[in-house]
Every structure is written in structure tokens, then in C-alpha cells.
C-alpha positions in Angstrom: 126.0 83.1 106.1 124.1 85.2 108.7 121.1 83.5 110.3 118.7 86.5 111.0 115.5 85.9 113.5 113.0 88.1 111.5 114.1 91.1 109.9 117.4 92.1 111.8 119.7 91.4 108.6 117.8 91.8 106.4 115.9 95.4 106.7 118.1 96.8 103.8 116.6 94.7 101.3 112.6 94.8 102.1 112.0 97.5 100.0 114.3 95.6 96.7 111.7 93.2 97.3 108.5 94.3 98.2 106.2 95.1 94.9 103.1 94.6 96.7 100.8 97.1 95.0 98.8 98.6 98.0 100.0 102.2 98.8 97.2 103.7 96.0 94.8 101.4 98.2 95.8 102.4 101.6 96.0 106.3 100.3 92.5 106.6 99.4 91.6 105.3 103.1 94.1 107.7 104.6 93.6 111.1 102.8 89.7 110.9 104.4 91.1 110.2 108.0 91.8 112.3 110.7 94.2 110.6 112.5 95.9 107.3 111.5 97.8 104.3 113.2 99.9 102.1 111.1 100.7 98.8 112.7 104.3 97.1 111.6 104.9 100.2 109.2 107.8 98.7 107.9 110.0 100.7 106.4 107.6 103.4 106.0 106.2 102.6 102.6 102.6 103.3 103.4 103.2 106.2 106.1 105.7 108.3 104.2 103.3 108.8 101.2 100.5 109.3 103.5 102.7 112.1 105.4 104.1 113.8 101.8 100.0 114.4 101.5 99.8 116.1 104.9 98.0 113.5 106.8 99.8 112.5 110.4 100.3 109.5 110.9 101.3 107.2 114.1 103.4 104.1 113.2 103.9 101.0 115.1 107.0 98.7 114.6 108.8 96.1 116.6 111.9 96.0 115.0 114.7 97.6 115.4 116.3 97.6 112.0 113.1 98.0 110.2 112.5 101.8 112.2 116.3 102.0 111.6 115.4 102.1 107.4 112.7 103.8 108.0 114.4 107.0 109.7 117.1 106.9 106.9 113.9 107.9 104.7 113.2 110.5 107.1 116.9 112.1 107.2 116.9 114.8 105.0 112.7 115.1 104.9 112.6 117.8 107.6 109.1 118.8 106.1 107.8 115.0 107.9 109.3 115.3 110.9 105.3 116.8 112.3 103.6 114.8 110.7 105.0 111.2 111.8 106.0 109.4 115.0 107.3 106.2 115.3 107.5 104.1 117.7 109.0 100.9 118.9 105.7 98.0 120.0 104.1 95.3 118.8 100.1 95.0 118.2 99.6 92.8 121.0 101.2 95.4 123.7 101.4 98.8 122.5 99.6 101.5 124.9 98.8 105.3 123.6 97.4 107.9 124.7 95.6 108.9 121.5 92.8 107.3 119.5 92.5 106.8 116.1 90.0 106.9 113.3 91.7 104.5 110.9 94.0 101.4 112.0 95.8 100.2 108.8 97.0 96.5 109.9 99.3 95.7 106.3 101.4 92.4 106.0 101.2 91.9 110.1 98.1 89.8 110.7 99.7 86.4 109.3 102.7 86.7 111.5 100.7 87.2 114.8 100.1 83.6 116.2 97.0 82.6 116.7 97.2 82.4 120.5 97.7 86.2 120.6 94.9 87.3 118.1 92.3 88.2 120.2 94.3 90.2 122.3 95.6 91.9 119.1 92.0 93.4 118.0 91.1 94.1 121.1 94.1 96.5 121.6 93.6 97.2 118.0 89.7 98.3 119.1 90.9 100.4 122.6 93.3 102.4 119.9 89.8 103.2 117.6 87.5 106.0 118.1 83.8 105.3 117.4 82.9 103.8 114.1 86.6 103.9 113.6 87.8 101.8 110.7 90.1 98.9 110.7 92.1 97.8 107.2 94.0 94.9 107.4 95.3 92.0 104.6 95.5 88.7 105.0 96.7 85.4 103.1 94.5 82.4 102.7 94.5 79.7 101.3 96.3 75.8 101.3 100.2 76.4 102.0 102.3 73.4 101.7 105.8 72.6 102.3 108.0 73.7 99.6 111.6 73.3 99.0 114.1 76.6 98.9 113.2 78.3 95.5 114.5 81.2 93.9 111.5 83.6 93.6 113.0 87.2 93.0 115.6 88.7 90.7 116.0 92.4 91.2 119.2 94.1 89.1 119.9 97.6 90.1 123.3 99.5 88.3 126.0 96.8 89.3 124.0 94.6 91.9 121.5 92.0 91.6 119.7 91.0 94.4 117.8 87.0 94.5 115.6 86.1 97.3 114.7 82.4 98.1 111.7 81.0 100.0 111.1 77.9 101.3 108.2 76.8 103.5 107.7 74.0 106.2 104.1 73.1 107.8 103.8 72.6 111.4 101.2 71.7 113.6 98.7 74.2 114.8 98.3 76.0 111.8 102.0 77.2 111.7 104.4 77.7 108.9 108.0 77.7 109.6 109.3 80.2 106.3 112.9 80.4 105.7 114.1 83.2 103.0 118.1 83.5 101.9 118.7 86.8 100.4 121.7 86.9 98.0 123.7 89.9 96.9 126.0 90.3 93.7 128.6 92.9 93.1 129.3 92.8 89.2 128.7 89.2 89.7 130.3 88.8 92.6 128.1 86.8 95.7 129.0 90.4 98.8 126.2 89.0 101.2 124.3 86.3 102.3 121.2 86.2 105.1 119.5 83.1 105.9 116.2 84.6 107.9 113.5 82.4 109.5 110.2 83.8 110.1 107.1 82.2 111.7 103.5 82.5 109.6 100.4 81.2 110.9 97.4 80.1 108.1 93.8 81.1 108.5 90.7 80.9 106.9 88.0 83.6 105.9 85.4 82.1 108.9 87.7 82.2 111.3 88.9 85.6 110.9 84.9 86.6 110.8 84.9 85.0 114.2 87.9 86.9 115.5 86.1 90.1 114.3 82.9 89.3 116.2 84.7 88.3 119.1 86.7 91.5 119.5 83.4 94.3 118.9 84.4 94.6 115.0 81.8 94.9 112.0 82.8 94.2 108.6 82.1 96.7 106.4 83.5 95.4 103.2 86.1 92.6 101.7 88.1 92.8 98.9 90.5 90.1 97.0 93.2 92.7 95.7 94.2 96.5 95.9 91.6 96.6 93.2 88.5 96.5 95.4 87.9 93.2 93.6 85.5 91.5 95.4 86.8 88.2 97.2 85.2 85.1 96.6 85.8 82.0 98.2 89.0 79.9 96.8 90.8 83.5 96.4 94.1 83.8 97.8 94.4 87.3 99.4 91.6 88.7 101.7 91.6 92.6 102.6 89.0 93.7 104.8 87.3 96.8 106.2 86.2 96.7 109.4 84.2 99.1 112.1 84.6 99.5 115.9 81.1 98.1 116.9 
């Protein structure tokens, strides 16, 4: 078994796994930029779209493996290469020349601790031009510890690929999250990844608070990809935010 810290073992597999349906969602916001950061792209599954419409985009991601996947994609696109950079930095440190008129933030805000928060936005807010807009997702709601559970069974030709979660509550708001990712050959187990990740829980005020504290207005807040409006008790929270 491999233990990975974060996604360093387990990069191949986020796309198997990830059936989040936000990329309609974050196109509409992107085909009316001009320019566009994307903050832990990942594997590219919000940019490369974006970039097959013509848009440039500018995409953020600390690690290593994850830009790794994410140029595999771009191999044999020659027709991208112009219209996206990546580059290696976190939210809280990153430094570029440019500014921005759209900051998509997408499955990054719960694993920023909440020590380094404020200096996020606020580095988030130096990357924004005026009245620049700021789109990020976040989970709330009670988490609880919970055993290792299978939660995902993906079968592709002759593999099948099972993903477990368990969670573990600490104090000051932290979640200790440990996946296993399994991978069968014609039944056969070929890999195993144990991967511990940190998350850190919030709540819908506090996030206001963070907002107002770093020169944000919110513009809108949604409760799916839908543009459902949230409503306290739901568990997702998407938000559109301006530089004040």
C-alpha cells in the first residue's frame, strides 16, 4: 500500500472519480470573461473546455502530479498551447503580473485552513481587476466521523476502479479524510493508494465574514450547478462575489 500526502499517487485517478457537474456552470461565467485565473485547476477539467472555446485562461496548481495529468491532456492539443499557462503555486502565495476579470476558486476553498483564509482572498482580490468576479464552491454542513466506506465503483473495459472515504473530526474545525483507491485488472487487485487529506468545515456566516473582511461583495449564492438558490440547511454553497 502506498500512503500518498494529497494527490501525489493518486493524480491518475481524479478524473475516474470526479462526476461533479460544474463545467456547464463555470463555462457560462468564462465565455463572458476576458481574462481568467483558475485556482487548483486540477487536472484541467474546467480550463481545457474553457480553452477548446477560445478563452485564455491562467491556471494555478500546487501539485506536482496533478499539472503532470494535466499536460498529458495538453500533448497532442497544439491548438491550446496559447491559450493556457500553468503554473505551479498555491492561493495563499502565488504572485503575477497580470490581473484578472474572473477568479474561478472550484473544490480548493475547504482544503485551505482556516488560519490562512484571509490571506487567500486577499491575494485572491490583488489578482482581480475592478468589479472583477470571484466564483468559488464550498461544502457546509455537520460532518462527522465516519468509518472507511466504499463510495465509488467505476468499470472501464477490463478495470474497475473503488474509492473509499473515511472521515475523522478534529479540533478547530478540521477533518482528517483518508481515501484508499483500489484498482482491478480482470479482477485482479494491480494498485493500492492510501491518501490522507486535510478539510476544514465552515459555515455560510463565516464565509460572509471572510468576504467582508477581504474587500468582496456578494453578488449571488447558489446551492448547485443549477443556480438553485441556497437556503439554509443546504449542503453545497457556490458563490459569486465582486472586488469591492
Amino acid at each position: 500500500m502506498v500512503v500518498d500526502k494529497g494527490y501525489e499517487k493518486s493524480a491518475h485517478l481524479y478524473d475516474i472519480f470526479d462526476n461533479k457537474d460544474n463545467i456547464t456552470f463555470f463555462l457560462k461565467y468564462g465565455e463572458e470573461a476576458e481574462t481568467i485565473l483558475d485556482i487548483g485547476a486540477g487536472t484541467g477539467r474546467i480550463a481545457i473546455p474553457l480553452a477548446e472555446r477560445g478563452v485564455k485562461i491562467v491556471c494555478i496548481e500546487p501539485s506536482p502530479s496533478m499539472r503532470k495529468e494535466f499536460l498529458k491532456k495538453l500533448q497532442n492539443r497544439p491548438e491550446l498551447e496559447d491559450r493556457i499557462t500553468l503554473v505551479a503555486g498555491d492561493v495563499q502565495t502565488f504572485r503575477l503580473a497580470e490581473i484578472f476579470s474572473v477568479v474561478f476558486l472550484s473544490g480548493s476553498f475547504d482544503h485551505i485552513p482556516n488560519r490562512d483564509r484571509i490571506i487567500s482572498f486577499q491575494n485572491i482580490n490583488r489578482h482581480l481587476k475592478p468589479n472583477g468576479k470571484l466564483i468559488f464552491d464550498i461544502h457546509i454542513g455537520n460532518m462527522k466521523d465516519s468509518p472507511l466506506l466504499l463510495v465509488d465503483t467505476v468499470k472501464r473495459k477490463n478495470y474497475e476502479y473503488k474509492r473509499f472515504i473515511g472521515t475523522k473530526i478534529l479540533p478547530d474545525n478540521m477533518i482528517d479524510v483518508l481515501l484508499v483507491f483500489e484498482t482491478y485488472k480482470q479482477g485482479k487487485l494491480i494498485e493500492k493508494i492510501e491518501q490522507r487529506s486535510s478539510a476544514f468545515t465552515t459555515t455560510q456566516t463565516k464565509v460572509h465574514q471572510l468576504l467582508e473582511e477581504t474587500n468582496f461583495i456578494i453578488q449571488k449564492e447558489y446551492s448547485d450547478y443549477h443556480y438553485s438558490p441556497f437556503y439554509k440547511g443546504d449542503s453545497l454553497l457556490i458563490i459569486e462575489a465582486i472586488k469591492n
